[in-house]
N, CA, C and O atoms as CSV, one atom per row, in Angstrom:
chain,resi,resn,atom,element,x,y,z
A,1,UNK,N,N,117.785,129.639,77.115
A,1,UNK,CA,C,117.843,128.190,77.164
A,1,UNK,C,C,116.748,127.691,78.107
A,1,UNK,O,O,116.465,128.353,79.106
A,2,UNK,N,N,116.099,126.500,77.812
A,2,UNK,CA,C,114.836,126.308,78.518
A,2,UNK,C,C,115.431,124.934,79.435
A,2,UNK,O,O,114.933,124.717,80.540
A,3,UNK,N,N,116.198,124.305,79.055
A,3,UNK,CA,C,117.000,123.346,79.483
A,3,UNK,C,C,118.441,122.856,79.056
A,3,UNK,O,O,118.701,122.981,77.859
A,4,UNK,N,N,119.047,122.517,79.569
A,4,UNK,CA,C,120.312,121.026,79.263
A,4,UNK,C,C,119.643,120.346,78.541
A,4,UNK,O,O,120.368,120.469,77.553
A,5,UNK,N,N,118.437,119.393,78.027
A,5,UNK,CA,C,118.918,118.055,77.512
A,5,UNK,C,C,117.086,118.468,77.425
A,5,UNK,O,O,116.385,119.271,78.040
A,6,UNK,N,N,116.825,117.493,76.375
A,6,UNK,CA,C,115.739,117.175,75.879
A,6,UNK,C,C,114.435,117.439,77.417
A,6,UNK,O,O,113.468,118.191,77.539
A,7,UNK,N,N,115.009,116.492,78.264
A,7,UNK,CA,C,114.058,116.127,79.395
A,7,UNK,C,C,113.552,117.201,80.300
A,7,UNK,O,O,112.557,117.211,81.024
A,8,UNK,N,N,114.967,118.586,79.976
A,8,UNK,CA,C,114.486,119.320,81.045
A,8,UNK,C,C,113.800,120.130,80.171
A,8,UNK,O,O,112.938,120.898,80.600
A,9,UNK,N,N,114.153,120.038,78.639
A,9,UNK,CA,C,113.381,121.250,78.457
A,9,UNK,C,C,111.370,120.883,78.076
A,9,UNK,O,O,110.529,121.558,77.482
A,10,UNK,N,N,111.302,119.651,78.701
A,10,UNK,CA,C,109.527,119.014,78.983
A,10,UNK,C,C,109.635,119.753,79.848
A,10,UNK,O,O,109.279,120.928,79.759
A,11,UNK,N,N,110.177,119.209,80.932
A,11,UNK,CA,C,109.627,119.656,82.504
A,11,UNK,C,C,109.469,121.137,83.027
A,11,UNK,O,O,108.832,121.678,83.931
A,12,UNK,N,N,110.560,121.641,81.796
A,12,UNK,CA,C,110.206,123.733,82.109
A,12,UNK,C,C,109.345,123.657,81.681
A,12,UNK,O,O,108.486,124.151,82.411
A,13,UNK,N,N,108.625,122.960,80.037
A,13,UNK,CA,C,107.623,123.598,79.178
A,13,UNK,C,C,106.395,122.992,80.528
A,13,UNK,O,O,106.014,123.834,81.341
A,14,UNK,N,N,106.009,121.917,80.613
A,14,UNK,CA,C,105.028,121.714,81.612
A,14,UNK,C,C,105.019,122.491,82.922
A,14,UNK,O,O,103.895,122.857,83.266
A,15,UNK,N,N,105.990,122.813,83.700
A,15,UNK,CA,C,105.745,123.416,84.894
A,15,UNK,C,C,105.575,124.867,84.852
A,15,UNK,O,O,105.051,125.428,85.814
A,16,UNK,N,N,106.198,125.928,83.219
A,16,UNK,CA,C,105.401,126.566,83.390
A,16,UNK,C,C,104.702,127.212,82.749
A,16,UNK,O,O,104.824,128.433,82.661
A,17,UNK,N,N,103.878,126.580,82.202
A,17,UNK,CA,C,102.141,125.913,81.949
A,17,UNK,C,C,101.415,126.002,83.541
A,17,UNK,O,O,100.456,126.717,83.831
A,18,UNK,N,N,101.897,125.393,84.148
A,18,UNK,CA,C,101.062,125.466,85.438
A,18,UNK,C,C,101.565,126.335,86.224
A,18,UNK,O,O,100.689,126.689,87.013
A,19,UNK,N,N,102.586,126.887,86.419
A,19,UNK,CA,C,103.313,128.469,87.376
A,19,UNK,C,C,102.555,129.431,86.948
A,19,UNK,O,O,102.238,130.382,87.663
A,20,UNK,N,N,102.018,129.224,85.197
A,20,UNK,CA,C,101.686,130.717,84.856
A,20,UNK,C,C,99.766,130.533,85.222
A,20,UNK,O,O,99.119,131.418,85.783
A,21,UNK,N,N,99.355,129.604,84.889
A,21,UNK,CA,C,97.550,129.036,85.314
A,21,UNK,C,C,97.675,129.330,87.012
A,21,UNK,O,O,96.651,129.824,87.485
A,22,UNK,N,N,98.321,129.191,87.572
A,22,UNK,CA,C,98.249,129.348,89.113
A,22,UNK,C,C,98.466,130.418,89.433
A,22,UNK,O,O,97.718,130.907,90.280
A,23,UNK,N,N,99.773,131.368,88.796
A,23,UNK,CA,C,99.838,132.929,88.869
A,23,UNK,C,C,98.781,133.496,88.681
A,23,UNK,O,O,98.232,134.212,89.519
A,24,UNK,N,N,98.202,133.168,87.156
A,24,UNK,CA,C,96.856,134.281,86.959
A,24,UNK,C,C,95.720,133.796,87.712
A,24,UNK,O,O,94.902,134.691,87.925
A,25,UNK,N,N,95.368,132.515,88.245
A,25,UNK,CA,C,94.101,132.128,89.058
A,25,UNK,C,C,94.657,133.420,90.314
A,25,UNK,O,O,93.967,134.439,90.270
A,26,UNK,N,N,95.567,133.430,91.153
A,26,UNK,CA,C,95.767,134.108,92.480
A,26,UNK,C,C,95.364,135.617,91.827
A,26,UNK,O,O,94.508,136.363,92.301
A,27,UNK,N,N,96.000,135.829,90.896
A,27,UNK,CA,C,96.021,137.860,90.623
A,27,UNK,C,C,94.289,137.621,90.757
A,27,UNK,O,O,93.583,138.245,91.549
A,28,UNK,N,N,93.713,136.390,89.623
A,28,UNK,CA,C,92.272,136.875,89.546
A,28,UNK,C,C,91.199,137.132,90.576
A,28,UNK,O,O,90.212,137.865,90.513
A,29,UNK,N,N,91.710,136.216,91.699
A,29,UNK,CA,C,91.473,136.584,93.043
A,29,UNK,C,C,91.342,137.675,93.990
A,29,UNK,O,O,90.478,137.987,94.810
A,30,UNK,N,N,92.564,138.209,93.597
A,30,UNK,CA,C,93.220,138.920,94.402
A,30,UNK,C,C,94.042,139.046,95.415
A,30,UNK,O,O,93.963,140.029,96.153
A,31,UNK,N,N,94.822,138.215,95.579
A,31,UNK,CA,C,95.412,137.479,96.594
A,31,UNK,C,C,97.208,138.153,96.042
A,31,UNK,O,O,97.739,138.505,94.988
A,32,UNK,N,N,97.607,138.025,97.541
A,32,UNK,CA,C,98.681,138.925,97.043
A,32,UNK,C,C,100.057,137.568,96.807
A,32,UNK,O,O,99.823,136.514,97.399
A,33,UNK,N,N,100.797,137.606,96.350
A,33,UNK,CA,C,101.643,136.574,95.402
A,33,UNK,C,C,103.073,136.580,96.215
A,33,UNK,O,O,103.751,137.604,96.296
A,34,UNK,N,N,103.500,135.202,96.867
A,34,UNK,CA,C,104.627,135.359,97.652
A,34,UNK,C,C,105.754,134.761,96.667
A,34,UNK,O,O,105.647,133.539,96.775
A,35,UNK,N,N,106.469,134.971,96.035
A,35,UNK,CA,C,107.495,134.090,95.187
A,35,UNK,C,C,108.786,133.364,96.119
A,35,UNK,O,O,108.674,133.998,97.168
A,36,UNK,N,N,109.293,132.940,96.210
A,36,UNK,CA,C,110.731,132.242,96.386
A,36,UNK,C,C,111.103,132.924,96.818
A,36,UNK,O,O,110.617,134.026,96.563
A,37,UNK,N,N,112.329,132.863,97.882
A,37,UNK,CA,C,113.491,133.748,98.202
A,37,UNK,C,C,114.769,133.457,96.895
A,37,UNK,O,O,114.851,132.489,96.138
A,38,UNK,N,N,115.385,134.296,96.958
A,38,UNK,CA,C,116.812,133.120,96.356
A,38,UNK,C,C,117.505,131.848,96.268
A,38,UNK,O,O,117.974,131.181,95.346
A,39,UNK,N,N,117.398,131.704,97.812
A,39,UNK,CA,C,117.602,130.757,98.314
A,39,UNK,C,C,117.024,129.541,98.389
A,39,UNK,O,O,117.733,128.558,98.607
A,40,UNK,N,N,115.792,129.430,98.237
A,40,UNK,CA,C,114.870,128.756,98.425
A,40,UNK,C,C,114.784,128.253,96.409
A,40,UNK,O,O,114.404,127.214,95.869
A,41,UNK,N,N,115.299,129.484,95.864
A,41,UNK,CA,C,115.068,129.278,94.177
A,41,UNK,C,C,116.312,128.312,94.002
A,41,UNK,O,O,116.196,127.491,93.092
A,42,UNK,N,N,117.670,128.284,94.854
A,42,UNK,CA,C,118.410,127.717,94.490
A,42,UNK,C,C,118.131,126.404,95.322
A,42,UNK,O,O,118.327,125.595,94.414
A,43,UNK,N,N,117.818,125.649,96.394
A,43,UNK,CA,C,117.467,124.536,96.643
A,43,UNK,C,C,116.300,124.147,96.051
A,43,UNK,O,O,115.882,123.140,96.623
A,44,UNK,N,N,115.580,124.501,95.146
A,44,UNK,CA,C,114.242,123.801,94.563
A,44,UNK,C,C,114.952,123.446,93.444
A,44,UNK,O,O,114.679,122.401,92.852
A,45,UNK,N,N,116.042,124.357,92.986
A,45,UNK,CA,C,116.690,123.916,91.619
A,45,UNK,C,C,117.223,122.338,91.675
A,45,UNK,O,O,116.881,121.284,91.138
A,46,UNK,N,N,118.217,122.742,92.593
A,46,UNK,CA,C,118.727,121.180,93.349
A,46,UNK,C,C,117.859,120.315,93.488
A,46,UNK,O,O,118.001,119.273,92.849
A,47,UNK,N,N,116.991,120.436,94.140
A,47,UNK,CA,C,115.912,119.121,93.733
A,47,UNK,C,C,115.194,118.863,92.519
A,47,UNK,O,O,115.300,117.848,91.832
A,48,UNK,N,N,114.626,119.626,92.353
A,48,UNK,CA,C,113.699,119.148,91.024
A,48,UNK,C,C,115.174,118.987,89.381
A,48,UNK,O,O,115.056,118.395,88.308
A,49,UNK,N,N,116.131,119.644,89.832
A,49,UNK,CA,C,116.705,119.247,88.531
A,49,UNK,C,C,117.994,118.468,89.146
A,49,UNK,O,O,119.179,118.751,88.967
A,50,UNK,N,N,117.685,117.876,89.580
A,50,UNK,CA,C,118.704,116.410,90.144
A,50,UNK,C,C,118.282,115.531,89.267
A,50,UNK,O,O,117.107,115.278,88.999
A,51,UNK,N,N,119.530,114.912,88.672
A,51,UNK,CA,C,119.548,113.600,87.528
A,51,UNK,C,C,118.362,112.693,87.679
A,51,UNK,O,O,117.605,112.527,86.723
A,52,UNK,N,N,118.138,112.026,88.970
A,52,UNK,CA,C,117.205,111.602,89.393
A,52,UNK,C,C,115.559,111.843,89.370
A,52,UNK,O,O,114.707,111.025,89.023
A,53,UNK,N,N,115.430,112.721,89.675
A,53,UNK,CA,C,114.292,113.237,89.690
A,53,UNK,C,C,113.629,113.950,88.136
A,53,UNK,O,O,112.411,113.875,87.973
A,54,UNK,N,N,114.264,114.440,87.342
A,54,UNK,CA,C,114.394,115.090,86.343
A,54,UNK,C,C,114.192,113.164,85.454
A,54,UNK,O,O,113.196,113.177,84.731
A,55,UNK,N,N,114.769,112.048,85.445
A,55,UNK,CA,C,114.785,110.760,84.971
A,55,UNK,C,C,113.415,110.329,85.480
A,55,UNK,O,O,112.617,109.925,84.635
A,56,UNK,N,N,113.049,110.365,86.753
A,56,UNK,CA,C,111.534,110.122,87.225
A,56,UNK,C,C,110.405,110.707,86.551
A,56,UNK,O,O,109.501,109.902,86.328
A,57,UNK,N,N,110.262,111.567,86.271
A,57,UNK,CA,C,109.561,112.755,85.867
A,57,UNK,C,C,109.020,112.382,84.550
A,57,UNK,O,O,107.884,112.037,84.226
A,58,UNK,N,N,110.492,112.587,83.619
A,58,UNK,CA,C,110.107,111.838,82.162
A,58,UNK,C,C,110.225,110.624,82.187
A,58,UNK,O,O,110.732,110.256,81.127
A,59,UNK,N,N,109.993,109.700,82.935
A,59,UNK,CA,C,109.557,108.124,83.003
A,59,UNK,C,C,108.203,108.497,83.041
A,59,UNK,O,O,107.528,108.217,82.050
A,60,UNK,N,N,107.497,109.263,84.298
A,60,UNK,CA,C,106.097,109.389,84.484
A,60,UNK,C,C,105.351,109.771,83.481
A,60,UNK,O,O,104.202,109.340,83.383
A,61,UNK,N,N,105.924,110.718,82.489
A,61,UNK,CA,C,105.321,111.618,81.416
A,61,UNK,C,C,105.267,110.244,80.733
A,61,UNK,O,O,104.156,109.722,80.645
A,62,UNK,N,N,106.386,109.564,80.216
A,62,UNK,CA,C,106.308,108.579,78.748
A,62,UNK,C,C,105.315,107.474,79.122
A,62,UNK,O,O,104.811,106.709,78.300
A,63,UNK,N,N,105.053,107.463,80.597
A,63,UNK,CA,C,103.960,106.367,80.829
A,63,UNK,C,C,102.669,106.401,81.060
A,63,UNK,O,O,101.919,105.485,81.396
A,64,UNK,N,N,102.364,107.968,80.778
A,64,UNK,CA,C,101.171,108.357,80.518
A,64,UNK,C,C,100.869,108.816,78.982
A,64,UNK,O,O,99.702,108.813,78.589
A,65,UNK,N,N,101.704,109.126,78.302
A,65,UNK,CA,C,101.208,109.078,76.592
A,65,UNK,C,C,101.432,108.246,76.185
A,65,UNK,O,O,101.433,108.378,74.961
A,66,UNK,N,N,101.824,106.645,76.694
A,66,UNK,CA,C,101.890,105.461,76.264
A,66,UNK,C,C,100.345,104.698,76.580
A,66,UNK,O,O,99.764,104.015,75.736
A,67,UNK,N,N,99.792,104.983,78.046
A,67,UNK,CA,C,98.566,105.084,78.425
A,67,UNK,C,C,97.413,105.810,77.547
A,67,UNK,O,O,96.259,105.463,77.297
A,68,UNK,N,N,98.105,106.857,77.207
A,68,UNK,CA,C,97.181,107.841,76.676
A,68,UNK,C,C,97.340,108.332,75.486
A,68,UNK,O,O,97.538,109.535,75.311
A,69,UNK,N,N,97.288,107.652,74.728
A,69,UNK,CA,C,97.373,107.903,72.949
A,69,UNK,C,C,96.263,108.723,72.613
A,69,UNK,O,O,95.066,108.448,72.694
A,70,UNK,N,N,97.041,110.191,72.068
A,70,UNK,CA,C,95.785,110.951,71.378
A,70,UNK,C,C,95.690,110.071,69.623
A,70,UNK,O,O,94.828,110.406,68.810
């Protein structure tokens, strides 16, 4: 499952789009890769997928392909 509800499953597909472009920029580097604790995986959850924020998010998205008509 990539999300609950339409909105989250944008915000997984976009963020990781950019988790995985930022992973491979560091390997290409060489730079060694610190991930999350658990803990830290479960309070980022809490924030970024709070009703709120998750509603902000896809407000921002719909007001940039409203801006930005391909």
């Amino acid at each position: 499952m990539v999300g609950s509800n339409l909105n989250e499953a944008v915000l997984n597909a976009v963020y990781f789009k950019i988790n995985a472009s930022l992973v491979l920029q560091t390997m290409q580097i060489g730079e060694d890769i610190t991930y999350l604790s658990e803990g830290e995986i479960e309070l980022t959850k809490k924030l970024v997928y709070s009703e709120n924020a998750v509603q902000r998010m896809w407000d921002y998205w719909s007001m940039r392909c409203r801006d930005n008509p391909r």
